[in-house]
N, C-alpha and C positions, 0 to 999 in steps of 0.2 A: 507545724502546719505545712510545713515545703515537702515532709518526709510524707504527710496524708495526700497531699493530692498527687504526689507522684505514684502513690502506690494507690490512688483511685484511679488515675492513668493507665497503669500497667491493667488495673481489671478489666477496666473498662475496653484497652486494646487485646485481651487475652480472652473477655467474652467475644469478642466480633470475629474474631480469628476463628475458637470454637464452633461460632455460628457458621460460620462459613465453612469450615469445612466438614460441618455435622450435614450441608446441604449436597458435598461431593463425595461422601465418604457411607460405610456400611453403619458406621459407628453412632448407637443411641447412649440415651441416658441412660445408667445406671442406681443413681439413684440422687438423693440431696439430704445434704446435712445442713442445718445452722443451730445458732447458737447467741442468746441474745448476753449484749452488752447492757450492764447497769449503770446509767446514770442517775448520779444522787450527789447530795454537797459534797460527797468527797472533792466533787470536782471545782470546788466552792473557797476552800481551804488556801488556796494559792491561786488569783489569776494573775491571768498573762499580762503585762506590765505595760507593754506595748500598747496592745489595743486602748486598756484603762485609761493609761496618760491619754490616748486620745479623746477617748470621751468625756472628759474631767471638765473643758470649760463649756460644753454642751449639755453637761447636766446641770452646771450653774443657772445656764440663760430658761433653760429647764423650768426649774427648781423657779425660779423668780416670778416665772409667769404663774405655774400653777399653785404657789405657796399662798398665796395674800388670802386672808379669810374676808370671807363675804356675810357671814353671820354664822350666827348660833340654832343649832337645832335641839329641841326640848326631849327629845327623845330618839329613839333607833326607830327612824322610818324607810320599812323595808313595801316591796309592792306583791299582791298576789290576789288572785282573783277570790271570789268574786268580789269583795270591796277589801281597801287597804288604806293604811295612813298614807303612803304615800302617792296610792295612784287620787286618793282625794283630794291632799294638797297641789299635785300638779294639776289637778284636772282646774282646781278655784285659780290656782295662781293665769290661768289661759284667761278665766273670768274676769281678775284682774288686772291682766292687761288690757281687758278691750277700751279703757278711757284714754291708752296712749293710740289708740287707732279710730280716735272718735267713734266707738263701737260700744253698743249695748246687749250684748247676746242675751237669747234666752237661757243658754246652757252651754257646757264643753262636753268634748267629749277626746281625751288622753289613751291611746292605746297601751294596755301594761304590757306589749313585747317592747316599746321603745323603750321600757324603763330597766336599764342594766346593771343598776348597781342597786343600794341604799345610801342612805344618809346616817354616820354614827349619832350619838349623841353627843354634843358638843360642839366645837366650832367646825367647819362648813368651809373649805378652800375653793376656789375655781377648778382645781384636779379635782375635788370629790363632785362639782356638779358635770364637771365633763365625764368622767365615769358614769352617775347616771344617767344623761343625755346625751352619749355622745356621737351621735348623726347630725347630720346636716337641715333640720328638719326645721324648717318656717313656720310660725304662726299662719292662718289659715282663718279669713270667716266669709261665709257662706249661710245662701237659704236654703229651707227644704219644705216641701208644703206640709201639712200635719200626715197625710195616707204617709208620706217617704220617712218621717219620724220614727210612726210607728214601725215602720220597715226596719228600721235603723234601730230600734229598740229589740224587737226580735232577734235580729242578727248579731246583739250584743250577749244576748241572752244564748245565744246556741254557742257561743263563744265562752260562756261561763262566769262571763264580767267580763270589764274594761273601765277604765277611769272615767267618769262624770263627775259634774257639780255637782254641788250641794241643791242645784234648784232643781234636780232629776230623782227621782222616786220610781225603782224598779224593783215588783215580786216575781222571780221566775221561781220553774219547780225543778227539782231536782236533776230530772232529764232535759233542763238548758232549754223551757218552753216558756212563754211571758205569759203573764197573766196578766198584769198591770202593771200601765207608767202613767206619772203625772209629771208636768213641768210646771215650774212654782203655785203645785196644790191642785190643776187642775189638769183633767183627763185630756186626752191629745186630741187636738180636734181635726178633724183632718182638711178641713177646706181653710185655714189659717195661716198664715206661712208663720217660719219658725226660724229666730237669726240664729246660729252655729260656730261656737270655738272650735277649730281641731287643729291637729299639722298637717302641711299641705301635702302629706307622705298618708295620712288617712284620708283625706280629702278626694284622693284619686282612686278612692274605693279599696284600699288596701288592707289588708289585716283580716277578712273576711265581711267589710262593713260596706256591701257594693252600693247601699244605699245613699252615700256619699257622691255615686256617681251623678242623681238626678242633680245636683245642687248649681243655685244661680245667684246672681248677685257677685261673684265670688271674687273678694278681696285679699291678696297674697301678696302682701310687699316679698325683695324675692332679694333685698341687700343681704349684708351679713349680721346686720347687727337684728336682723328678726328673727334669727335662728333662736331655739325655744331657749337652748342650755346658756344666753346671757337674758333673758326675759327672767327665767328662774335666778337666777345671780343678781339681777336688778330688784326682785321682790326681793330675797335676803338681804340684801342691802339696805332697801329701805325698813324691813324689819329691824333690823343693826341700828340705825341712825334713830329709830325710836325706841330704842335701849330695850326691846324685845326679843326672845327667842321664835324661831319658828316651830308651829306645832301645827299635828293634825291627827285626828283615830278614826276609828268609824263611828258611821253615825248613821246607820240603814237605807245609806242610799240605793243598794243595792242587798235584799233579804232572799233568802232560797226556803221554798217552803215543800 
C-alpha cells in the first residue's frame, strides 16, 4: 500500500511537471497507450490481515443489528411495474399502519423506485428490510380533492405503475393512458376529498406524481421510528407473533389493456 501511493505520487508529480512544461515548450503529444488491469477474486484468495483484524469487531456489532429475523416471507416477493407482490404488500402494509396514526385512509400509494431489493422466501432479517427500504423516507398522510386524484392516477399511469392498495382499481392502455380508477369500488369523484398513504419523499411530488403537490391536511411525523423500513419490520413482526408467514401476488389492482 506505501509502495502504491508513492508511486501514485511520483505520477501525479511527473503529470504536473509535464503539464507545465508542455505550456513553455514546442513539445505536443504523441500519442497514448493503456492498458487495463483485471480485477477478480483472485484478489479474494489472501486478504490483507491488517485491515480484516480491523474490521472483525465491526462486523460483529454489524452482524447483531441486522441478523435478528423479523418474520417469514411465503414467497420471493420481488417489485416491478405495472403491479407486483411486493410493491402490493408495501403499498397495504402503509394501509395498515394508519390505526397506529389514528388514520383511516382511503388508499396508498408506494413508489416502486424506493423499492431496491426483494424479499427471499423464508425468513426476513432487519438487513433484508433495509435493503429494500433503505432511504430515509417517513410515512406520509395527506388529502387530495377527487379532480387532484384523478390527476394522480393518470400520472401513475404514464409512469407504468407504481404501488397501490388493494382499495385502488386502475385500467390503463398500453401507451401508459388511464382509462379507469375506482377507489373501494367506486369512480373518483372529484368534488370529494380523498385521505392518502404515501412517503413524505412522494408526498413532495416526486417520482413524477406532481399531483401530490396540491395535498392538505398533511400529517408527517418526521422522528425516526416513522421511517417506512421499521413500519415494514413492525407488520412482519406482528405477522410472526401470529405464527403467520407474510404473503402477497397480484390481484388487478393495476390491469393494461
Amino acid at each position: 500500500m506505501e509502495l502504491m501511493k508513492k508511486n501514485l505520487t511520483y505520477l501525479a508529480g511527473l503529470t504536473t511537471v509535464l503539464l507545465f512544461c508542455s505550456c513553455a515548450s514546442h513539445y505536443r503529444l504523441a500519442g497514448v497507450e493503456r492498458s487495463r488491469i483485471l480485477i477478480d477474486n483472485r484478489y479474494d484468495t489472501q486478504l490483507p490481515m491488517e485491515p480484516t483484524a480491523f474490521l472483525v469487531p465491526y462486523k460483529a456489532q454489524v452482524d447483531s443489528i441486522m441478523a435478528p429475523v423479523v418474520g417469514h416471507a411465503a414467497r420471493f416477493l420481488a417489485a416491478e411495474a405495472p403491479e407486483s407482490p411486493l410493491s402490493n404488500l408495501l403499498s397495504d402494509i402503509l394501509m395498515w399502519a394508519g390505526k397506529a396514526y389514528d388514520e383511516q385512509p382511503d388508499f396508498s400509494v408506494y413508489n416502486i423506485g424506493g423499492m431496491r431489493a426483494a424479499f427471499a422466501k423464508g425468513p426476513v432479517t432487519v438487513g433484508d428490510v433495509l435493503d429494500v427500504a433503505p432511504f430515509e423516507n417517513k410515512i406520509c398522510f395527506l388529502t387530495l380533492k377527487g379532480e387532484m386524484v384523478t390527476e394522480l392516477f393518470q400520472q401513475i399511469a404514464a409512469s407504468g405503475g407504481e404501488g397501490v392498495s388493494g382499495t385502488v382499481r386502475l385500467r390503463i392502455t398500453k401507451e401508459n393512458r388511464l382509462v379507469e380508477a375506482t377507489v373501494n369500488g367506486e369512480p373518483i369523484d372529484p368534488q370529494r376529498t380523498y385521505r392518502v398513504v404515501t412517503l413524505d419523499y412522494v408526498a413532495q411530488g416526486n417520482d413524477g406524481m406532481a399531483a401530490f403537490k396540491n395535498g392538505t391536511d398533511i400529517h408527517s411525523p418526521k422522528d425516526e421510528h416513522n421511517n417506512v423500513r421499521f413500519i415494514i419490520m413492525d407488520y412482519f413482526r406482528e405477522k410472526m407473533a401470529q405464527g403467520q408467514e407474510v404473503d402477497a401476488q397480484k390481484d388487478g389492482r393495476i390491469t393494461v389493456e
